[in-house]
N, C-alpha and C positions, 0 to 999 in steps of 0.2 A: 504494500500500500504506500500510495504518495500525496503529500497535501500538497496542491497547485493553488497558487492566490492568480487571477486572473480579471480581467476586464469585460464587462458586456454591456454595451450603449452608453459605456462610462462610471461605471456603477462597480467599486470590486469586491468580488468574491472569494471565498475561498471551496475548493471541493476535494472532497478525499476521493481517491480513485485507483482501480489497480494500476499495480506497475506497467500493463501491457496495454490498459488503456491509455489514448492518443489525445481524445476531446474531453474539456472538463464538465462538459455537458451530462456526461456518461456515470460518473461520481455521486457522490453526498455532494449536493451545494448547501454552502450555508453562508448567511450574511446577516444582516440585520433585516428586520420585516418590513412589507412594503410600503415607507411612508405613504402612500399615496393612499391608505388606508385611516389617514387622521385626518380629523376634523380642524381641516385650516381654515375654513371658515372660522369657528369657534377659536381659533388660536389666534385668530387678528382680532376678534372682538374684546379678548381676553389681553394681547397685548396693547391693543388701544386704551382699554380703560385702565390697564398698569401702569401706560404713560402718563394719561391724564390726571390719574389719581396719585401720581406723585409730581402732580408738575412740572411734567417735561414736556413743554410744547413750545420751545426753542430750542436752535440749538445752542447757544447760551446757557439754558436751564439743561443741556446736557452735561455740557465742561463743569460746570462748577457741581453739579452732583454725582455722586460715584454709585449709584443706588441702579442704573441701567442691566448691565447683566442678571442681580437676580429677578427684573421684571420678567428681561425674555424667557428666562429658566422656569419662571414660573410660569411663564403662558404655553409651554409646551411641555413642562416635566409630566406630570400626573398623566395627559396622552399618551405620552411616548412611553411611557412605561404599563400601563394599560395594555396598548399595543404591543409590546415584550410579551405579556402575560397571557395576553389572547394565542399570539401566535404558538406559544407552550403547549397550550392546554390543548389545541389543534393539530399539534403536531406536525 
């Protein structure tokens, strides 16, 4: 067995596969699940009202506060890990 990390449409992977297999198509793929499965809708709504509700609506009121990272984190953590957990349980 070989783990091959690889590319497809930009996106990488990695897949276990025999030694004698050639394509890593042919493998275990594994990667993260498919964002296109979160609610971005709800992650803009969630980071818009992060921003506003801490008063960032310049970008002036972005320099002089350091509080930006945990908004984004929080407008997508609780999905994206959701998402981990669905894909688990689904196998």
């Amino acid at each position: 067995m070989k783990v091959v990390v690889f590319e497809k449409n930009g996106y990488k992977y990695r897949s276990t596969m025999r030694d004698a297999d050639t394509s890593p198509s042919n493998g275990i793929l594994q990667g993260p699940p498919n964002l296109d499965e979160l609610d971005w809708e709800g992650i803009k709504r969630d980071l818009h009202n992060g921003l506003f509700d801490a008063g960032l609506v310049s970008w002036q009121d972005i320099q002089q506060k350091q509080c930006l990272p945990g908004i984004i984190l929080g407008a997508i953590r609780t999905r994206l890990i959701n998402l981990y957990r669905e894909a688990e349980k689904n196998g």
